[in-house]
C-alpha positions as CSV (number, residue, x, y, z in Angstrom):
1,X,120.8,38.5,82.0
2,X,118.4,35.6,80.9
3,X,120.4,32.7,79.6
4,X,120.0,29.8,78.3
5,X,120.8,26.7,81.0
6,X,121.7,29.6,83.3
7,X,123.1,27.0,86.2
8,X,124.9,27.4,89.1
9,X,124.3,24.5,90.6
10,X,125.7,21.0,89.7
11,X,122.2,19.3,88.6
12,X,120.8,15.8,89.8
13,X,122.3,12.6,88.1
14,X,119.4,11.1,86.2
15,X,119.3,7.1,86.1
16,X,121.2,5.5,83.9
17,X,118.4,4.4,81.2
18,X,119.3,0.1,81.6
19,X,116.5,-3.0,81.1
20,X,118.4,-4.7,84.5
21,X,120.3,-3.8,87.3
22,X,123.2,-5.8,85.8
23,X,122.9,-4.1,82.6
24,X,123.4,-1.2,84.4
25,X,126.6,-2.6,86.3
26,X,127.9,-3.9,83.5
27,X,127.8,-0.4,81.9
28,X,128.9,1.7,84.9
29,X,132.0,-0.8,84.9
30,X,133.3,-0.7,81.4
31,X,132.7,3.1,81.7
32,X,135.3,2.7,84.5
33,X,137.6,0.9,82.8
34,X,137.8,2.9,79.6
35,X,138.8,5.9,82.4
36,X,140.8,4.2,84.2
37,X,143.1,3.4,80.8
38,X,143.1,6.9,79.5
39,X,144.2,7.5,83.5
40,X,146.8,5.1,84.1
41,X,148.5,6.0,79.7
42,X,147.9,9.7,80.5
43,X,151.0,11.1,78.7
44,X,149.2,11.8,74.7
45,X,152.3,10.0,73.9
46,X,151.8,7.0,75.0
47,X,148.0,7.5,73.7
48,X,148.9,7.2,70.3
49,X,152.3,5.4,70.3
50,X,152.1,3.1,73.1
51,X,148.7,1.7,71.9
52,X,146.6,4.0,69.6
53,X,144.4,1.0,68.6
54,X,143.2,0.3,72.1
55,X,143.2,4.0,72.8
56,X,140.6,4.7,70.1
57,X,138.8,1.6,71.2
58,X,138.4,3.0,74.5
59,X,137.4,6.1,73.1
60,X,134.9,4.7,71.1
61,X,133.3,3.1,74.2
62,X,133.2,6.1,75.8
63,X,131.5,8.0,73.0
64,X,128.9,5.0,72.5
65,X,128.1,5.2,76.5
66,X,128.0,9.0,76.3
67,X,125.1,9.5,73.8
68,X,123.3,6.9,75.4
69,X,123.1,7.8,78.8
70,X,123.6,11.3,80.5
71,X,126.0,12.8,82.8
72,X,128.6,9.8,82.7
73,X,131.1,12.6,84.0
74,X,129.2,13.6,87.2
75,X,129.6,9.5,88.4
76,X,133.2,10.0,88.6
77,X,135.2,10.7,91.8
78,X,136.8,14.6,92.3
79,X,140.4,13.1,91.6
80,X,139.2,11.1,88.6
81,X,137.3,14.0,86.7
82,X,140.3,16.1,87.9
83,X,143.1,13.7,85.9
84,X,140.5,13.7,83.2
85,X,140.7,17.3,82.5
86,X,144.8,17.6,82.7
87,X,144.9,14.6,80.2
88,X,142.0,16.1,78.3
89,X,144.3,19.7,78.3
90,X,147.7,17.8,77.8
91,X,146.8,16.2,74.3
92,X,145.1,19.2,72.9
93,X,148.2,21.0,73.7
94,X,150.0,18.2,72.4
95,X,148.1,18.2,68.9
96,X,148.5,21.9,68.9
97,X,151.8,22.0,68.7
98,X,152.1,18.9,66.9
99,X,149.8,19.7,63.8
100,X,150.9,23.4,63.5
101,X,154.3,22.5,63.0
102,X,153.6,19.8,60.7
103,X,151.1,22.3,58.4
104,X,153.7,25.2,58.9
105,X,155.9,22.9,57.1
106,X,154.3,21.7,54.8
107,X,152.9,25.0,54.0
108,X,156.4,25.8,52.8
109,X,157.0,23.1,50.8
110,X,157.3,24.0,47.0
111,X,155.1,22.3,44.5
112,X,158.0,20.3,43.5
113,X,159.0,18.6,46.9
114,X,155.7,16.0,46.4
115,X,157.6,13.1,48.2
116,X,157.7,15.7,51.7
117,X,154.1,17.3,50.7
118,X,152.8,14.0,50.7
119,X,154.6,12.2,53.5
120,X,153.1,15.0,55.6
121,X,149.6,14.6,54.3
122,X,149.5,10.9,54.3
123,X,151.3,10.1,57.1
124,X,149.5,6.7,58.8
125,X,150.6,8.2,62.4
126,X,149.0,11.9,61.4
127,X,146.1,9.6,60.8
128,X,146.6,8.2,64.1
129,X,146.5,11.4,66.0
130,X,143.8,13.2,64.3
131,X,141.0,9.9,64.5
132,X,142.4,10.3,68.5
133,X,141.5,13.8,68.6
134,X,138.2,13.7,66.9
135,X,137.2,11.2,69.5
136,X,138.3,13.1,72.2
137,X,136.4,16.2,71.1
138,X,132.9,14.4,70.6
139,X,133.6,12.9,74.5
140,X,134.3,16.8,75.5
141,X,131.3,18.2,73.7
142,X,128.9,15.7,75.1
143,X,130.3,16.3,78.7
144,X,129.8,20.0,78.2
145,X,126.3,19.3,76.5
146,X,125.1,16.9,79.6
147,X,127.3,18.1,82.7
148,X,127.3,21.2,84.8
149,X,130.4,20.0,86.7
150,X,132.3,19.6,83.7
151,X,132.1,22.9,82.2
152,X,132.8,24.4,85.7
153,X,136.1,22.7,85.9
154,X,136.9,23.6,82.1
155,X,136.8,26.8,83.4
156,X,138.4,26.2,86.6
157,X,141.4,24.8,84.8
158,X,141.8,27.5,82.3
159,X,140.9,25.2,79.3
160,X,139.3,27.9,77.6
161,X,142.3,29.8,76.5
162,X,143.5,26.2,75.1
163,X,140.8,25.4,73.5
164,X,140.8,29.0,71.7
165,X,144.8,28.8,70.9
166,X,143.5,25.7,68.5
167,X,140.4,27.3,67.1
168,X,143.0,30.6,66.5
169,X,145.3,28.7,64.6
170,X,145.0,29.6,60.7
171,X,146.9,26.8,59.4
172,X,144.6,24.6,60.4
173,X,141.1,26.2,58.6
174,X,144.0,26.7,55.7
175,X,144.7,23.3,55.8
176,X,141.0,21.6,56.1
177,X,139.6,24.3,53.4
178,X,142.2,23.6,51.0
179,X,142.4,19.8,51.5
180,X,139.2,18.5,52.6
181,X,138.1,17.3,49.3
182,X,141.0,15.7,48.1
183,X,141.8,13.8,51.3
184,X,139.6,12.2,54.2
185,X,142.2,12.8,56.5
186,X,141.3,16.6,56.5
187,X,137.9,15.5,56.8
188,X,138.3,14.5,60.7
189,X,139.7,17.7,61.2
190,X,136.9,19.4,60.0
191,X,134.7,17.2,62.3
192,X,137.0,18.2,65.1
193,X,136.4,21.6,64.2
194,X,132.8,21.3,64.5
195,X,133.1,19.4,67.9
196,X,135.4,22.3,69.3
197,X,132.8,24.8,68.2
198,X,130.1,23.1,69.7
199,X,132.1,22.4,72.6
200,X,132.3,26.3,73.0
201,X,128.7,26.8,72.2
202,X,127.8,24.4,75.6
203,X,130.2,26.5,77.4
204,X,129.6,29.9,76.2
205,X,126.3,29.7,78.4
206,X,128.5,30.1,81.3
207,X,130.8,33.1,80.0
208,X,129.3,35.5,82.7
209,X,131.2,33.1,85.2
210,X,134.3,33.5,84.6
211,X,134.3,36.5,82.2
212,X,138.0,37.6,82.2
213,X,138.8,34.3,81.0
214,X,136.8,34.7,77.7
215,X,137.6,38.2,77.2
216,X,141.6,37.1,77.2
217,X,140.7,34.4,74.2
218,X,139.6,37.2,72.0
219,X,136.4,34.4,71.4
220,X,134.2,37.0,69.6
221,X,136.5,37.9,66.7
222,X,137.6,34.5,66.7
223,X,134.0,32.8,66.4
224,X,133.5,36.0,63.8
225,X,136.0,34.7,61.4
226,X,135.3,31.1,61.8
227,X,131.4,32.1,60.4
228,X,133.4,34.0,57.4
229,X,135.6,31.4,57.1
230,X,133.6,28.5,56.5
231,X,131.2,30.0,54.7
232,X,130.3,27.2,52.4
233,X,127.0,25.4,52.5
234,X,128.9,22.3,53.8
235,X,130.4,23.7,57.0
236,X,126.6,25.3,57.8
237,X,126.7,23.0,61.2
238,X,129.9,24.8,62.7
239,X,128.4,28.6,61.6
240,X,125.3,27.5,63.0
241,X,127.1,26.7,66.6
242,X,129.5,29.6,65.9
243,X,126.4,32.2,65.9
244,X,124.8,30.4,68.8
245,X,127.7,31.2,70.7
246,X,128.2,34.8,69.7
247,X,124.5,35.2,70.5
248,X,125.6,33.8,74.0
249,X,128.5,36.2,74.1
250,X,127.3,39.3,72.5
251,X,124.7,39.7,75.9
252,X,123.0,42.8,74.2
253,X,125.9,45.0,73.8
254,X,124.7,47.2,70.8
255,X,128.3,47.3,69.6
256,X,128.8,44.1,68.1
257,X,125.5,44.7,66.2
258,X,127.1,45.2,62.9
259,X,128.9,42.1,63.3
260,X,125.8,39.8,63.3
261,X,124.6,41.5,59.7
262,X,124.9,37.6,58.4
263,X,122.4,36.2,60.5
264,X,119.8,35.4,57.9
265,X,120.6,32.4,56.5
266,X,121.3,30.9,60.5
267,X,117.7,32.1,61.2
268,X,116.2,30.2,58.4
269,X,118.0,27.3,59.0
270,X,117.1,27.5,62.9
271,X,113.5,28.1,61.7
272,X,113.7,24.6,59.7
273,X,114.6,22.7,63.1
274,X,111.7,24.5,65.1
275,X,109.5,23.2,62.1
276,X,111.2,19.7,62.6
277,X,110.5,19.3,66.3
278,X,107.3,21.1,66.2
279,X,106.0,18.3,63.9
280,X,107.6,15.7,66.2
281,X,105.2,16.7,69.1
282,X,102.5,16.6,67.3
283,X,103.3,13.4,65.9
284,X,104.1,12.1,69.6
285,X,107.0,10.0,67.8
286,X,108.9,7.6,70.1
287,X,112.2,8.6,71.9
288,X,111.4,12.7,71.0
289,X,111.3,13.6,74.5
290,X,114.8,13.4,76.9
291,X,115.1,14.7,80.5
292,X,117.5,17.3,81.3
293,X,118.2,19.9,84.0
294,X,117.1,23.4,82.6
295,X,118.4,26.6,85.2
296,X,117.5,25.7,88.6
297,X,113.9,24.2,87.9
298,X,114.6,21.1,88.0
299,X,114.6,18.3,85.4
300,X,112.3,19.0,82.0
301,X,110.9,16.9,79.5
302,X,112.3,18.7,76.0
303,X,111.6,17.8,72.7
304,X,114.9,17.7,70.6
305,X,116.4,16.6,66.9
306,X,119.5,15.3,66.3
307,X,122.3,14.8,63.3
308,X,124.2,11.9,65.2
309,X,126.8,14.4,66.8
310,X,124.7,17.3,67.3
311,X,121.1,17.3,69.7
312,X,119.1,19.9,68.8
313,X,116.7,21.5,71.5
314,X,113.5,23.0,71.0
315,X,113.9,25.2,73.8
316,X,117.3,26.8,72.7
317,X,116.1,27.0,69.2
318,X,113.4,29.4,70.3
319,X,115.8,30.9,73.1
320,X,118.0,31.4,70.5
321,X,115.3,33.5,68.2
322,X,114.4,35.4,71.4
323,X,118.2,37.0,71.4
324,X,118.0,37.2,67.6
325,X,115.0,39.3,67.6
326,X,116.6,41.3,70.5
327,X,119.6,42.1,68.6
328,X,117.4,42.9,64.9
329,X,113.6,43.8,65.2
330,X,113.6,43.3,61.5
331,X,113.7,39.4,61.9
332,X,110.4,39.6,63.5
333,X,108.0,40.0,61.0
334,X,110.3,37.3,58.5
335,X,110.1,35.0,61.7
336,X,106.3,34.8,62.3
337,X,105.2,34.9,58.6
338,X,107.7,35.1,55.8
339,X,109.2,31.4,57.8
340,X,105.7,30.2,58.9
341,X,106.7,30.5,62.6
342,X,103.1,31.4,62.6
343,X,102.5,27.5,62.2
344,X,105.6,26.2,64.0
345,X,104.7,27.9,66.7
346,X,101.0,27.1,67.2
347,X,101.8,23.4,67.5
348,X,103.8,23.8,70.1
349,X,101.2,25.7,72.0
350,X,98.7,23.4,71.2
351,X,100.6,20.3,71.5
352,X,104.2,21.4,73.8
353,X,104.6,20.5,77.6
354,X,104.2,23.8,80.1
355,X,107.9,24.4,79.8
356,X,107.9,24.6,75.9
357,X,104.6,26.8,75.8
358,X,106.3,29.3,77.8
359,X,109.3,29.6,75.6
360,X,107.1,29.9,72.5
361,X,104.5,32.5,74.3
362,X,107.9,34.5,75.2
363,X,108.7,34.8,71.8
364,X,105.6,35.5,70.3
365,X,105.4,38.2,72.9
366,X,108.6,39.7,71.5
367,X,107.2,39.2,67.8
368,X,104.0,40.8,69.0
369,X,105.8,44.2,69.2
370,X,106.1,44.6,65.8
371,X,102.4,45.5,64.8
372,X,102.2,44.2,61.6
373,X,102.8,40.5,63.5
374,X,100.6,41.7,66.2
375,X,97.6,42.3,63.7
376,X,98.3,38.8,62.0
377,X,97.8,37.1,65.5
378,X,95.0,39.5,66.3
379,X,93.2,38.1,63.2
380,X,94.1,34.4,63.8
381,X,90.8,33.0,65.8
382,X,92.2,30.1,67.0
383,X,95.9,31.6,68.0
384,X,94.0,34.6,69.7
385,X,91.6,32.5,71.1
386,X,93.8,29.9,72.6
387,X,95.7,32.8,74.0
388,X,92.5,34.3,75.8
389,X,91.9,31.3,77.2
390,X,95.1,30.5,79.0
391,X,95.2,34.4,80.4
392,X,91.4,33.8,81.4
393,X,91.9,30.3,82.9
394,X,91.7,30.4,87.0
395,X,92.9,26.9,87.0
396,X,96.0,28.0,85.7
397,X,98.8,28.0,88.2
398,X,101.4,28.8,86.0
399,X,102.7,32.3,86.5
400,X,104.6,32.5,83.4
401,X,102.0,31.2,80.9
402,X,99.8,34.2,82.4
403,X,102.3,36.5,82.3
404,X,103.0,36.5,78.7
405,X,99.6,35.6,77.7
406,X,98.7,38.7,79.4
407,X,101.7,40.6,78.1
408,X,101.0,39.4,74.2
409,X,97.1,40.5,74.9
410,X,97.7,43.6,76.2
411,X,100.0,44.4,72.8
412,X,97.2,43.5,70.7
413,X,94.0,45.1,72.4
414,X,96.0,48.1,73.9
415,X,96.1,50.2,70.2
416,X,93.4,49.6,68.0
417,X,95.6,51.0,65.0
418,X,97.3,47.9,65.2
419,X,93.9,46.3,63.5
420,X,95.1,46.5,59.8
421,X,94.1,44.9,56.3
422,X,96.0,41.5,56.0
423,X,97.1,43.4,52.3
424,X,99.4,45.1,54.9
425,X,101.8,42.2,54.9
426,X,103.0,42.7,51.1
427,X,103.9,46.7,52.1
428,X,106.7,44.8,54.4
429,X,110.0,43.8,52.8
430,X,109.8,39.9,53.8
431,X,113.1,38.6,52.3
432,X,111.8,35.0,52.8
433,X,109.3,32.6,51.0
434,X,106.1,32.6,52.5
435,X,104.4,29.5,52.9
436,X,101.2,27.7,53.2
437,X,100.8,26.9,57.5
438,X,100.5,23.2,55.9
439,X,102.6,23.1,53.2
440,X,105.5,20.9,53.0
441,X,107.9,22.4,50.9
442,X,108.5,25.5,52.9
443,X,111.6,26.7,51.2
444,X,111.6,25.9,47.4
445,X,111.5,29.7,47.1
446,X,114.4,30.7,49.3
447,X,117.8,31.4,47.5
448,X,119.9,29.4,50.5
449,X,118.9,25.7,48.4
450,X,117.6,23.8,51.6
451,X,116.8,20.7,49.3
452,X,120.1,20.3,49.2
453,X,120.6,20.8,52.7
454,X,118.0,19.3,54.2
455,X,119.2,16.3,52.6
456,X,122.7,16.8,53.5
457,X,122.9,18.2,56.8
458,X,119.7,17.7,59.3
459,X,119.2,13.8,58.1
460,X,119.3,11.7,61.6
461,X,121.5,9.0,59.7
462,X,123.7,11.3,58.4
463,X,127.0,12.1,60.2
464,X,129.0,14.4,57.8
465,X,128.8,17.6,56.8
């Protein structure tokens, strides 16, 4: 089983990134401090009753060290990270129980109690807890995103099955669905939402671990209906995490095929962040590149894209294409040409680092097995060329860049029937616009409206949905 951030091993702590040594004193102790409060309140009680203004304050602090620096959780002492975890499972129980008994009633309500509908809805200490939740599962998702040791002790600690019992819970999609444009409370439960599915995203990648705990969760039917669920063009960010998961969890079982029959629109949109940081290495823009542990090579350079709350890898976008076209051999042809991965992809190999190159030379290797793709690479000089010249290069001690160059070769000279007219392309049924490699409107002509979303869901400064 090839996986994404495959890891066994915890990975090492990168440098905090501080100007000064005091800078970076300064941080590590008010990162201490904001644990040491959560630590010493621990009961979610006295989190939101005691003080819920310094509460979110500290979680705040916490969030704003988080996405600036990486692996804050791995400086912590075993007994710390451990209390973090029980408090971290005590409140989402808490809010569990909390918030389904407070939609469960007001579920059935009649239209005419409005005093009771509304004290339920607008309730300032409802406010209170879900603000306190939000925060606390942006601080999880970012510990899962940038920690090994965290997601091992999730799993030690059995937090999956919590975390599942809240995603389960249909008053609560009830609740944000019918709601969330009338009130901006509902709003932060959405958010939360989003977090909880990422956070299971992160930890998905180490299902094979532990996989009697997942299988008791029920996770794939539950991600499944999540996707139908919020199927609006707004909640696009949680189906997008919710199919990166189930691609995680699926692991080639040819049963659950007909359950990923909606993957289209999640491939284009995928597609549009490959095309997104494929033009950020070529433009060599400043802070693209971040350091992180990948499997057990050590730590790689990647190129990523974020929305605020969500960081975006080049490297699991295209791992992520890799299991799609596993799963569907009819995505590879849209892939290559009907989304101009043709283009995406040749920047990267012209322009990536060693590590992204081989990603992209794995795929196209995959793609390459389809022979109308194979006679479009075939005919493109400067691909094929490039190609040659990697397989060809004695210098090259890389042994996966030969490997797949030599695989991808060996597709395309091996049968010369794959040596077709270019007309060949219109006999395919290619349910996506095809675009000019330099255009910049790449999909005026899809059906799916990515104006709008490009506008509303992959901006940088935009932290909605």
């Amino acid at each position: 089983m090839n996986k994404f951030l495959k890891i066994n091993k915890a990975p090492v702590i990168p440098e905090l990134k501080s100007e000064t040594e005091s800078d970076l004193k300064d941080e590590y102790t008010i990162f201490i401090e904001q644990i040491n409060f959560l630590i010493y309140l621990k009961n979610p009680w006295k989190l939101i009753n005691n003080c819920p203004s310094e509460t979110f304050n500290c979680l705040n602090r916490l969030n704003e060290i988080n996405f600036k620096n990486t692996n804050t959780f791995d400086y912590l002492t075993e007994e710390k990270k451990n209390d973090l975890i029980e408090i971290l499972i005590d409140y989402v129980k808490y809010m569990n129980e909390n918030l389904h008994e407070l939609f469960q009633k007001s579920g059935t309500k009649s239209t005419s109690s409005k005093h009771s509908e509304k004290q339920v809805i607008y309730d300032g200490l409802l406010q209170t807890k879900f603000e306190i939740l939000y925060k606390f599962s942006l601080i999880m998702w970012t510990w899962a995103d940038k920690s090994v040791d965290f997601c091992i002790k999730i799993h030690e600690w059995k937090f999956i099955r919590v975390i599942f019992k809240f995603l389960n819970d249909s008053n609560f999609v009830s609740a944000i669905l019918s709601r969330l444009t009338s009130n901006d409370l509902y709003l932060k439960l959405a958010l939360t939402y989003k977090s909880f599915v990422g956070l299971v995203h992160n930890l998905s990648k180490y299902e094979h671990l532990y996989p009697d705990q997942w299988k008791d969760t029920n996770c794939f039917n539950c991600l499944l209906k999540l996707t139908n669920d919020f199927n609006n063009l707004q909640f696009l960010e949680i189906r997008i995490l919710a199919y990166f998961a189930l691609i995680n969890l699926v692991d080639n079982k040819l049963q659950n095929l007909d359950k990923l029959l909606e993957l289209k629109l999640v491939v284009e949109e995928v597609m549009y962040l490959v095309n997104k940081c494929s033009t950020k290495i070529v433009l060599e823009e400043a802070g693209l590149r971040k350091v992180y542990k990948i499997e057990n090579e050590g730590l790689k350079e990647i190129a990523v894209i974020s929305s605020k709350e969500i960081l975006w890898r080049l490297t699991e976008l295209l791992n992520f294409l890799m299991r799609v076209v596993d799963l569907n051999d009819k995505f590879k042809y849209d892939i290559y040409e009907g989304l101009n991965g043709k283009c995406y992809f040749s920047r990267v190999l012209f322009h990536g680092n060693l590590f992204e190159k081989e990603y992209v030379l794995k795929l196209l290797w995959k793609l390459c097995m389809d022979k109308f793709v194979a006679n479009l690479v075939r005919n493109d000089l400067g691909l094929y060329s490039f190609i040659l010249g990697l397989s060809k290069n004695q210098f090259n001690k890389n042994k996966s860049l030969l490997k797949y160059s030599n695989y991808i070769l060996f597709l395309l000279n091996s049968n010369n029937s794959l040596m077709t007219n270019h007309s060949d392309k219109f006999l395919r049924n290619n349910s996506f616009s095809v675009k000019n490699c330099y255009g910049n409107n790449l999909f005026n002509n899809s059906g799916y409206h990515h104006n709008q979303i490009k506008n509303k869901i992959f901006t940088e400064e935009d932290t909605t949905f």
